[in-house]
N, C-alpha and C positions, 0 to 999 in steps of 0.2 A: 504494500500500500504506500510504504514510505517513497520507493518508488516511481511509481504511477504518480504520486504530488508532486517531485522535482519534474517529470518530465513535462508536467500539466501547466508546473508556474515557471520555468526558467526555460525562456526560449534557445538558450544554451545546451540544455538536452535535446533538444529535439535536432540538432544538427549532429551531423553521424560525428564528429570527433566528440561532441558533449555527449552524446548515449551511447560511446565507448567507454566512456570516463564512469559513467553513471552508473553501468554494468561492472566493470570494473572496480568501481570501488564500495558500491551497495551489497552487491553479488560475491563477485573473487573474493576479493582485501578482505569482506567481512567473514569470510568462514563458511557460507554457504553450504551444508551438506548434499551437491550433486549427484554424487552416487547413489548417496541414500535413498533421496528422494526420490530420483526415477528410478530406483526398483533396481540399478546394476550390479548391484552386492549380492551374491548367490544367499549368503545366510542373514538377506535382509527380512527383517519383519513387515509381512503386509501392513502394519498398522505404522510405521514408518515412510510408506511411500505417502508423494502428495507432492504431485509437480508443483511446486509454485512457480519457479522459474519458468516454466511454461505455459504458467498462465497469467504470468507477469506479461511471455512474448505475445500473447494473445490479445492481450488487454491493449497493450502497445499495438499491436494488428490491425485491430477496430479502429482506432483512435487513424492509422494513419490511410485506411480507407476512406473514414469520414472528412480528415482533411489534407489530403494529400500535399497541397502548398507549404503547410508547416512545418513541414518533415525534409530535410535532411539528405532522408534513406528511405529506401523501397522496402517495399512486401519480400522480395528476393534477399537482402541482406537480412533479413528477420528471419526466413526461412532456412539461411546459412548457420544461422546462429543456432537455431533451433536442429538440426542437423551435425553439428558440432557437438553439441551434447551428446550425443549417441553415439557419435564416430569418433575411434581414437587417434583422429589424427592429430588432435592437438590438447596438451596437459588441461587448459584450461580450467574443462567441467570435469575430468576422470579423479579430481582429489578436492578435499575439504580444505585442504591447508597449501601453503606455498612450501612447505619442507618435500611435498609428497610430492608437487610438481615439480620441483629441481631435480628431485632423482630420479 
């Protein structure tokens, strides 16, 4: 939610280098449990899933169909993102902490 308010009041989010940033450091920096939450940890408890992050990108989705002028970034970078999480091409979303992505 905290989120969703920076990218609503600070027209700085809504340009793709502010809603890297905003990801970045809402998301990453903050500790975010990625794994957990979308279900990729084999001895994860059902009751520990719960995309949020992907319904952060959703919420963002809506927002940038309804105004597309405002935005920055396309449907397709949103769709990268969301895409990223799933695929290990990059540390990003595959660890909770910045220790786990260095190594």
């Amino acid at each position: 939610l905290a989120s969703l308010v920076q990218l609503l009041g600070d027209p700085h989010s809504r340009t793709l280098p502010g809603f890297q940033s905003l990801v970045q450091r809402e998301w990453v920096a903050a500790g975010h449990p990625f794994p957990r939450r979308l279900g990729l940890l084999r001895r994860n408890s059902p009751r520990e899933e719960a995309p949020v992050f992907l319904l952060f990108l959703d919420c963002t989705w809506q927002l940038v169909r309804q105004f597309p002028a405002d935005f920055g970034f396309t449907e397709a970078y949103l769709l990268a993102l969301h895409d990223s999480s799933f695929a290990p091409y990059f540390s990003t979303f595959l660890f909770s902490c910045q220790r786990g992505r260095d190594s």
